[in-house]
N, C-alpha and C positions, 0 to 999 in steps of 0.2 A: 323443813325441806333438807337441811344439811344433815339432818338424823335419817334421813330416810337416804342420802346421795353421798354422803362423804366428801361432797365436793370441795376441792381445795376453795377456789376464789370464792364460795360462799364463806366457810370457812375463815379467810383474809377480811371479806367485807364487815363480817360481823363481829370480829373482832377489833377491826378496826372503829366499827360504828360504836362498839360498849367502851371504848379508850378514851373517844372524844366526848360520849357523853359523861364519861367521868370525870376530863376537866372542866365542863360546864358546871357540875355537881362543885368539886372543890374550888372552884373561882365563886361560886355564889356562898361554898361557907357552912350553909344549914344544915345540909341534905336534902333540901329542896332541890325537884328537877324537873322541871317543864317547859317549854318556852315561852308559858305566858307568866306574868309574876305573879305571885303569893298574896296579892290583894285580894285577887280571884276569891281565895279564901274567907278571906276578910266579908265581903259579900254572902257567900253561901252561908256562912255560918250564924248570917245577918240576919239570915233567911229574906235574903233581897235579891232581884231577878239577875242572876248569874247564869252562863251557859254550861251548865255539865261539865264542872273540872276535876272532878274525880273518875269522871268516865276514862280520861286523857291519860290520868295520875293510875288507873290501873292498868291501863294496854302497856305502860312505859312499864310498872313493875312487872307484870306477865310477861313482858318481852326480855326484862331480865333474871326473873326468875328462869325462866327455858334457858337461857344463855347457859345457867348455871348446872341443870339439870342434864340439859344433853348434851351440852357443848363442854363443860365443865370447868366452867370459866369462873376462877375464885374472885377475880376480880366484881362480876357483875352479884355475887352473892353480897359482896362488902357494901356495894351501891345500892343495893334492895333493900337492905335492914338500914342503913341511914336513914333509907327515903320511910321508912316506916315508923321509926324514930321520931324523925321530924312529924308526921301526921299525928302517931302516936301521943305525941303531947299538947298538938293542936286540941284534938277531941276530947282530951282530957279536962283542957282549958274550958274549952265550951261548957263541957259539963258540970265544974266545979264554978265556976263565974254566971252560968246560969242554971237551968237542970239537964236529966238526960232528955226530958221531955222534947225542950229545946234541941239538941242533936237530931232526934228522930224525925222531927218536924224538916230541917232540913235534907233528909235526906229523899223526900217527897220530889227531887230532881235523881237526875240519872245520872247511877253512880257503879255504872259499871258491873264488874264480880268482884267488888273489891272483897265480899266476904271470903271467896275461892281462892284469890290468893293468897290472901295473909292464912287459911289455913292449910294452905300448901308452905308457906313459911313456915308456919309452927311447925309442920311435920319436918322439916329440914333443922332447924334448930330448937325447938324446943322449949324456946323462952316465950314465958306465962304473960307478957305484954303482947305479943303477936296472935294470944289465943285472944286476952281478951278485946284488942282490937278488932277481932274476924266476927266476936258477937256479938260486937255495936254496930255490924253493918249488915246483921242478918235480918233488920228490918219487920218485928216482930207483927204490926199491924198488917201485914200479906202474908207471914209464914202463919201465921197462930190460924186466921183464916183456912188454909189448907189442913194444918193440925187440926181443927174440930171437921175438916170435909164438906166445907159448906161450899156449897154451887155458886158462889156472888163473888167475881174476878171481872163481872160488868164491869166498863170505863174507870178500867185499870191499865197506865200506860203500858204495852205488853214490854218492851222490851227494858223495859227499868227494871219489871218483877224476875223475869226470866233468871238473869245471870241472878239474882238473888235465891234463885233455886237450884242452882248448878252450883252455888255458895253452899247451901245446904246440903245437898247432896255430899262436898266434900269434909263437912262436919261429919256426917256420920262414919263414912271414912276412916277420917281422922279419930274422933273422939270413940266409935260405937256405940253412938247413940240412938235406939231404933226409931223414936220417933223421927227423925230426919231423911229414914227410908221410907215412913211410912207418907211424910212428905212430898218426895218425887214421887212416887206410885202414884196417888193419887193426884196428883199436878198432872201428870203425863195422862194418866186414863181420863180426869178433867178435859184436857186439851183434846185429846182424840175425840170423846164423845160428841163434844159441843160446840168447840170453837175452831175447827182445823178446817182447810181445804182438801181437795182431792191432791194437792201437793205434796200436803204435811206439814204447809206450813200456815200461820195464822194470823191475827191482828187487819185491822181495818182504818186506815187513818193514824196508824200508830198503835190502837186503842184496843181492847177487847169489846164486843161490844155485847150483848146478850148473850144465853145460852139458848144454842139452836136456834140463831135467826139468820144462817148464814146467806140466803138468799137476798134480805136485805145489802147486803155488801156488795151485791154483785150492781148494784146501780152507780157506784162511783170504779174509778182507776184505782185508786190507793189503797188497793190489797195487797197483804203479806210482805212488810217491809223485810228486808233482805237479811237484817241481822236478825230477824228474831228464827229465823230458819236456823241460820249458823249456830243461835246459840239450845233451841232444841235440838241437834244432834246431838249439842252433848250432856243434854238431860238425858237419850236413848242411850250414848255408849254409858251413860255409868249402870241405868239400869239392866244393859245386858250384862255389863261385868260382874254385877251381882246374883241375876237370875240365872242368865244362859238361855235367858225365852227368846224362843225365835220370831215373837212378836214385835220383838224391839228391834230384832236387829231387820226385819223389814222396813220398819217405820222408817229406819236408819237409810235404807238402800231410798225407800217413794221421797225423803226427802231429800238425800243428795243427790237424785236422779233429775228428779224435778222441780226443787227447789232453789235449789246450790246453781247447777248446769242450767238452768234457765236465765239465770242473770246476765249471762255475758253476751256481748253481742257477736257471736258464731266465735270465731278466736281470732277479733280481733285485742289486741292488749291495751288493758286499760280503760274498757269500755263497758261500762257495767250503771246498772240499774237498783235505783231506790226502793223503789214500789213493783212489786209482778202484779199485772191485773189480769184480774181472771172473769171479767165482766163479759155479757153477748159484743162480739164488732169492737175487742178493744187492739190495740198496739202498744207493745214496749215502748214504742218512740213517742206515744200520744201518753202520759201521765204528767204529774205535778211535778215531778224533777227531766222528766226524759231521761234519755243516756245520759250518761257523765263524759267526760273528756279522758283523755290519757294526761294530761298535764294540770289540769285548771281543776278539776275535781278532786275532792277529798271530805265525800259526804262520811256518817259513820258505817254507811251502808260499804264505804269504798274499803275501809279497814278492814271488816269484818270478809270483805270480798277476796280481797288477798290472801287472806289468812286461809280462806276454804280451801282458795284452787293452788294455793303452796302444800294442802296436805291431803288431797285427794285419798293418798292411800291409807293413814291412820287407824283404822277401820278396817280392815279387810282379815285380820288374822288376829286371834284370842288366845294368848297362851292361859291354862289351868299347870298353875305351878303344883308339885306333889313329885313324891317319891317315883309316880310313874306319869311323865309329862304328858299333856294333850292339846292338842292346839285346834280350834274354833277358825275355819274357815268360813263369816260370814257375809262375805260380798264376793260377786264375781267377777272381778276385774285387772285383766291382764298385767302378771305381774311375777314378781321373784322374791323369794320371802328364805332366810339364811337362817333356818332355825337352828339355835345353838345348842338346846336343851334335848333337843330331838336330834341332834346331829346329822342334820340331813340338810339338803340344798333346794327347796319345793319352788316349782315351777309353774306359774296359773295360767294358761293361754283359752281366751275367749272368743270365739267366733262371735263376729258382730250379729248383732238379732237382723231379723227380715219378717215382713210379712206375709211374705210367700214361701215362707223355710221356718213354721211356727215352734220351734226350740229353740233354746237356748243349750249352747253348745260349748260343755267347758272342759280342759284336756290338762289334766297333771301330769308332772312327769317329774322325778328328782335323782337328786345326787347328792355324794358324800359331802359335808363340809369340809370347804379349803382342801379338796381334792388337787392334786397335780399342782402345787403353786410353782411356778419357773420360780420364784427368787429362796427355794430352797433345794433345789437339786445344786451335787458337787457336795453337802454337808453331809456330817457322818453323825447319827443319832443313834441313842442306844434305845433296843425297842425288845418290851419283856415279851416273848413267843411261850404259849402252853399249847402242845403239842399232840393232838390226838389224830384219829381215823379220820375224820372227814369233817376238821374245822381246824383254823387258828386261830387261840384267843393270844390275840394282841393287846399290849397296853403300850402309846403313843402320846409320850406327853401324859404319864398318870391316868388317862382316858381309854378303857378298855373298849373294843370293838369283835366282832365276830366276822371273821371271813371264813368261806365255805373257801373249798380249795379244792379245783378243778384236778383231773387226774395226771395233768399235764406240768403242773406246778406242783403236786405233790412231789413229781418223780425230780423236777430241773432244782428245787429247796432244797433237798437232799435234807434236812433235819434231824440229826438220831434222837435227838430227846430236847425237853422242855430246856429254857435260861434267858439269859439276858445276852444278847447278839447287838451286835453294831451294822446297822445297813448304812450307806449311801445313794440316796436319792438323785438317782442320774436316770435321764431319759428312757424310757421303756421298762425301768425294773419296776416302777411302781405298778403298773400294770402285770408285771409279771407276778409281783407279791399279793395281787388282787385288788390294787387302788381305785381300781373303779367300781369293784364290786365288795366293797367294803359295805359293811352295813349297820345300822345304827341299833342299836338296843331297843328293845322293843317300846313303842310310840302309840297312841290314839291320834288319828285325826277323824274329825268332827265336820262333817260336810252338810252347810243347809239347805236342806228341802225347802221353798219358800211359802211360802202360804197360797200366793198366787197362784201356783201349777196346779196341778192334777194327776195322781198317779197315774193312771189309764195312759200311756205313750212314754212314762220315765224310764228310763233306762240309769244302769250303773254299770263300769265294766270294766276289770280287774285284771290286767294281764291277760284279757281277751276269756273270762269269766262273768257272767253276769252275775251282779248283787242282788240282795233282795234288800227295797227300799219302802222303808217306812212312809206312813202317811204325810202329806205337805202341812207347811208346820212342824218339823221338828228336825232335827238334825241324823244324819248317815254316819255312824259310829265305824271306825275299821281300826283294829288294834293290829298290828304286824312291826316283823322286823324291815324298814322299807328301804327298798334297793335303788342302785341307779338303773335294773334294767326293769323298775316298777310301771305301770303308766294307766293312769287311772280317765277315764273319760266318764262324763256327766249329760244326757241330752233330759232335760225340762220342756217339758210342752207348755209356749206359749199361750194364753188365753187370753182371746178379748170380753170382757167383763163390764159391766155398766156397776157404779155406782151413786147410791143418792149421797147429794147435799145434806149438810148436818143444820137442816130445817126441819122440827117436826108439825109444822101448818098444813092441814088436808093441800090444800092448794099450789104445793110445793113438791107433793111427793113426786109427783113423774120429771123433778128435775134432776138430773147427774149427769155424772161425768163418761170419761168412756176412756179406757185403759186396757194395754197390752200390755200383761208378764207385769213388769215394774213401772212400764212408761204410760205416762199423761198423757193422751193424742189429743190435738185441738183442731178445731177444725177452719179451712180457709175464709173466713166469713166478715163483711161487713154489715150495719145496721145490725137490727134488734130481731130478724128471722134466725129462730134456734131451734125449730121445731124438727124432728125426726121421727121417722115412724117404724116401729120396732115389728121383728117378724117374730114366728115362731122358735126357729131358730137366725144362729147366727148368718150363715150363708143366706137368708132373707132381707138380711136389709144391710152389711156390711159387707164388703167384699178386697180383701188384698191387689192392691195396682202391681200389676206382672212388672218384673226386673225388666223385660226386656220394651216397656212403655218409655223409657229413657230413653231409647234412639228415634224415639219417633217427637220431641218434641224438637219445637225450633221459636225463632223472634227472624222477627223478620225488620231489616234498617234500612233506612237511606241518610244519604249525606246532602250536608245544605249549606253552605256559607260557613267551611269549615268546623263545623259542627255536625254529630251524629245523632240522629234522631231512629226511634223504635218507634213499631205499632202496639199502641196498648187499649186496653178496655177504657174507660170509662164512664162511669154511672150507664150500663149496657148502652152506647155505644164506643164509638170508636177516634182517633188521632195519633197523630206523631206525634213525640213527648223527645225531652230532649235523653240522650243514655245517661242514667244515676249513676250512682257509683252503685256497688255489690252490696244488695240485703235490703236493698228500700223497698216499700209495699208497688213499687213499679214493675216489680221482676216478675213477682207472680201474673201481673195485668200484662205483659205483656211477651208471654209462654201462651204458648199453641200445641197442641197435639195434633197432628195430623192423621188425622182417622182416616183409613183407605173405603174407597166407597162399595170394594169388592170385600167381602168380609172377610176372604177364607184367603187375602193377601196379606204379604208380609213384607216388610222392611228391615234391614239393619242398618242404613245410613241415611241420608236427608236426599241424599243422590239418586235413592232407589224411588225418591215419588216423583223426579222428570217427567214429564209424560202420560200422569196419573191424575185419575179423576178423585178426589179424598172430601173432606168434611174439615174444616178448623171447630176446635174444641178450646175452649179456654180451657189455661191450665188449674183455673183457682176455681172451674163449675164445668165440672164432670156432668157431662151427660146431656150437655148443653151445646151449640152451634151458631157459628155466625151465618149470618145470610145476608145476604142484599133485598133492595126491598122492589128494584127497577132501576133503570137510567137515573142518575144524579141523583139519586136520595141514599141516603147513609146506611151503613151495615148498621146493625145491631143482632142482638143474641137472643134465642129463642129456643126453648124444647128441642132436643131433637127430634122427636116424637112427632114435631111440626114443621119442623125446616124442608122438606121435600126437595125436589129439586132446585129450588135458590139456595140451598146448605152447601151445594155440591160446585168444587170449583176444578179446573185443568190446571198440574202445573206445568208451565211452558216458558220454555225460554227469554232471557229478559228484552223489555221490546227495546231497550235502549241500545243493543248488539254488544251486551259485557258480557264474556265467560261468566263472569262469577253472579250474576242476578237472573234471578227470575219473574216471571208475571203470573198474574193470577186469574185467568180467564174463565167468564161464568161459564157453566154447563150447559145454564135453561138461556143463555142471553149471550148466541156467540158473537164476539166480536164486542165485549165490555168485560171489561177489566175493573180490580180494585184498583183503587185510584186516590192518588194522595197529591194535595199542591201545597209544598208547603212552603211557599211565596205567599199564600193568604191564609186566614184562619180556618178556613172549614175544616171541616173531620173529613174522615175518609168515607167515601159512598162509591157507590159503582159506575164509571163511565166508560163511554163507548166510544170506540173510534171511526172518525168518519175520514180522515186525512191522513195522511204522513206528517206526523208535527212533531218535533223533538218535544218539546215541551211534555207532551202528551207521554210519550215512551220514556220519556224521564219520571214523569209521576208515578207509573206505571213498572216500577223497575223497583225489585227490592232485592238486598244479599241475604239469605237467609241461611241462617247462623244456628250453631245451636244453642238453644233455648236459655234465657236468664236465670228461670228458674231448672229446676231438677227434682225430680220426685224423690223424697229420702229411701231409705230401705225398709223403713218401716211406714209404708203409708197405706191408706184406705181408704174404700171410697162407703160411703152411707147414706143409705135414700133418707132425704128429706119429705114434709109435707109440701112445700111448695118448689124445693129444689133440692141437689144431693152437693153434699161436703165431702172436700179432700180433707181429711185429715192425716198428719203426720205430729210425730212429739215435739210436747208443747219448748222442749230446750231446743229446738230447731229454729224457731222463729227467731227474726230480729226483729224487721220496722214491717211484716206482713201483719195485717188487720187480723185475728183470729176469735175464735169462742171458745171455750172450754167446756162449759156447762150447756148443755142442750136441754129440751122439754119434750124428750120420748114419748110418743105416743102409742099406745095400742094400736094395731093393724086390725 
């Protein structure tokens, strides 16, 4: 994060955090450095049930490894090679006092990347104990496997092997060793083929379980533990740094999309998730860990959680170093990229997706590096000028540049001939010497096309120029000198797309997923109904919820002994529930849409249905309706296809005589109202007034509010067999009950 921010206080902190874990280091002595002791060892090496202390013993060197790499902190390099030293001779011990055999036996527990670090060490110093410490943890019974290409990574714990192949990967790296490429290739098309979700991400109970039986998985919670996500991205970033397939750097977007941003609960901090389960009617909130806390939690799922959302941007840009620089644009995501090599300042601005605005809308724009810096104007630098017709080749700092030179500053430079001149950077002149239209030596940028889209709608557009764009899948090459007045825009047509589960059992095939452009939609659902019934085309059985269905939704409360109560669904009918806090599976249950009963009416505020006869709609079952059933018997939800006039209610002022409530008076039953006492247990049903009774006009009195829930911007609605799902992406949920996988039917 502080390679990516410069921030001073990160900066402080973490300098400060590698000083004191250095005198923990020199008060114990060894170069041991953990907070739990060294017996720990004693135990693993026993091969006796110990918890994962190598797991620990390598996030501490990773952590100071980076220190040292990006921060440049000589100190944390000194602390790494001790702590490696000290292991260093552990392993060695084991192995001479018993075999290697022994060693490898225990590393049958989770043990991290230790192999990726230490050859990330070796590549920093270069001593032959830190290589061959890296190949006694490369764990030859799971690589040799992958090396001969065999299919059987069955009830293999997934995230033990994993970092042990991102270990391999940086062997080849480091050493040049091909088979270790031909390793991750086939790990990674392994994982895609057989064992992956529509997330990207994998493992079942921790575990791998068969190849191609993923619909089995989907009957428990405890799918796709949260690290093993984290640590397949970075099986992808290496294989793109190697290839440049735009295969990977997808895989790389569907899993930080919906892998990564699915963990957290909305933005609240500190609140994050073990297991994502992707089962029919599951919840974040309902699995074998639940949420974690902000304080009390520290599973490894919480480490590795950190880590993602501190580097969000890692990813996003690929330099191809060479005589003539190129840089690899391969995520979309708003942002500011200082490329040094290209001397240019690139700018990424995203327009958020929508389902009703099916592109994806992205707008470059750049400028020179370290253009205009106020804390160098007033100084006087010597700046070599070659002198022609209609350019100045500057050299600035050794760094030559080309500026075009307007006819306005040809004549105000006055120049007679080429040399070495002394300018003064004071306000306006740079500008007048063409500082902002300075431009960088000729550059590739590499823009991807993703797999998802579809040419047919893609646009490219170049200084108000359109491009001509290659097929999706592959990258948009543009070779130019690029200016500050450049501005490149990008529109991708979204698509919504179905697909199958990595089951191949006849009886499995009609089950998948259902994704827009990069995102996983899930759909609003409880129990085990997942069935959907598929048209010919799209617009037959899915359809985009209009931006403007937000104003129309609402919750309706009343107040009760100092407490706030809302009307919410439950198991199709209805009660007051006490108000949750934000994001529990209550918000959806108790969101209304307010259907106007004239069709070709419209609303922009909650104010505009006074007076109106409309339809309530749950907001988690589209296409559905509350009704009453008669006098004193309970609403419940039905078709609307069926609801007839009991569907249909007036909204009228509240009977209690409060500005701010309203009542809900039937159509077919004038003179009965919805009706709530929440002095005794009933649910709410429909009664009628036969008196002036406060009581009465108190029950009968709600504020209506807007709505708990809100329809994201990318939501939709999908006819079901028995009923139609709202879906919205699946990183939107927190504690709402959802489905993923559906069982599409032919229409």
């Amino acid at each position: 994060m502080w390679a990516s921010t410069q921030n001073e206080s990160l900066k402080q902190k973490m300098s400060s955090l590698v000083a004191g874990l250095s005198d923990c280091q020199e008060k114990i002595g060894t170069g041991y450095l953990s907070a739990f002791p060294s017996e720990l060892f004693d135990r693993f090496e026993a091969v006796q049930p110990v918890w994962a202390p190598y797991y620990t013993i390598h996030k501490i060197l990773a952590g100071l490894l980076d220190q040292h790499t990006f921060a440049g902190n000589p100190q944390a390099l000194k602390m790494t090679t001790w702590m490696v030293d000290y292991f260093y001779n552990r392993v060695q011990n084991v192995i001479t006092k018993y075999t290697i055999n022994r060693h490898y036996q225990s590393l049958n527990e989770e043990t991290g990347g230790m192999n990726d670090v230490l050859y990330r060490l070796y590549s920093i110093t270069g001593d032959s104990k830190h290589l061959l410490l890296a190949h006694l943890f490369d764990k030859p019974c799971f690589l040799g496997l992958l090396a001969v290409q065999a299919n059987d990574i069955a009830d293999f714990h997934a995230n033990t092997h994993i970092p042990v192949v991102v270990g391999s990967q940086m062997r080849y790296e480091i050493t040049g060793d091909p088979l270790y490429k031909a390793i991750g290739t086939f790990f990674m098309d392994l994982i895609n083929s057989s064992h992956s979700y529509a997330t990207g991400g994998t493992s079942v109970s921790e575990f791998w379980s068969n190849p191609k039986r993923i619909a089995d998985n989907l009957r428990t919670t405890e799918n796709e533990e949260s690290c093993t996500t984290y640590n397949m991205l970075k099986v992808s970033r290496h294989l793109f740094k190697w290839t440049k397939e735009v295969s990977y750097a997808d895989y790389y977007e569907r899993a930080l999309t919906n892998g990564v941003l699915s963990i957290q609960r909305g933005t609240d901090p500190g609140v994050m998730i073990y297991m994502l389960p992707l089962g029919p009617g599951v919840s974040k909130a309902k699995t074998g860990h639940s949420w974690g806390t902000p304080f009390d939690s520290f599973w490894c799922c919480y480490g590795t959680g950190i880590e993602s959302f501190s580097k969000l941007g890692d990813s996003i840009y690929f330099e191809e170093e060479g005589k003539d620089p190129a840089l690899y644009i391969i995520q979309y995501i708003s942002s500011s990229f200082n490329w040094k090599s290209g001397k240019i300042l690139l700018n990424q601005t995203v327009v958020p997706a929508a389902s009703w605005d099916p592109y994806l809308r992205v707008t470059f724009t750049f400028a020179p590096v370290e253009s205009k810096r106020p804390h160098d104007l007033g100084k006087i630098w010597s700046v070599s000028v070659v002198l022609n017709p209609s350019a100045l080749m500057i050299s600035l700092f050794n760094v030559p540049y080309t500026a075009l030179v307007p006819q306005h500053v040809k004549h105000r430079v006055m120049l007679a001939s080429s040399g070495v001149f002394d300018f003064g950077l004071v306000p306006g002149l740079q500008t007048e010497l063409g500082g902002e239209g300075l431009l960088s030596s000729s550059s590739t940028l590499n823009f991807r096309l993703p797999s998802w889209t579809r040419l047919d709608g893609a646009k490219g557009i170049l200084n108000g120029e359109s491009l001509s764009l290659l097929t999706p899948g592959s990258f948009l090459s543009i070779t130019r000198q690029w200016s500050a007045n450049d501005k490149l825009t990008l529109q991708l047509p979204l698509t919504v797309r179905t697909e199958a589960i990595k089951d191949d059992r006849p009886e499995y095939a009609s089950v998948q997923a259902i994704l827009y452009g990069p995102y996983l939609l899930a759909g609003h659902a409880t129990g085990r109904d997942w069935y959907l019934k598929a048209g010919t085309n799209d617009a037959d059985w899915i359809t985009p919820v209009p931006a403007s269905y937000n104003s129309q939704l609402v919750s309706f409360y009343q107040d009760f002994e100092k407490s706030t109560f809302v009307l919410a669904n439950s198991n199709q009918s209805f009660a007051m529930q006490e108000l949750p806090e934000s994001g529990t599976d209550v918000d959806p249950r108790a969101t209304f849409r307010l259907v106007l009963k004239e069709s070709s009416s419209m609303f922009s505020t909650l104010a505009d249905a006074n007076d109106r006869s409309l339809m309530l709609e749950p907001f988690d079952l589209p296409g559905m309706n509350v009704i009453h059933q008669g006098a004193d018997k309970p609403l419940v939800i039905v078709d609307s296809s069926l609801g007839g006039p009991s569907s249909v209610f007036l909204v009228v002022p509240g009977l209690d005589g409060r500005n701010e409530t309203i009542s809900l008076e039937s159509q077919s039953n004038k003179g009965c109202y919805v009706y709530s006492d929440l002095s005794s247990s009933a649910g709410v049903k429909l009664s009628c007034k036969s008196n002036s009774d406060a009581s009465f006009n108190q029950a009968t009195s709600f504020v209506a509010r807007e709505g708990l829930s809100q329809y994201n911007p990318i939501s939709f609605v999908a006819k079901g067999v028995n009923r139609n799902y709202l879906l919205q992406p699946l990183l939107t949920f927190r504690d709402e009950p959802y489905t993923v996988y559906f069982n599409i039917q032919d229409s």
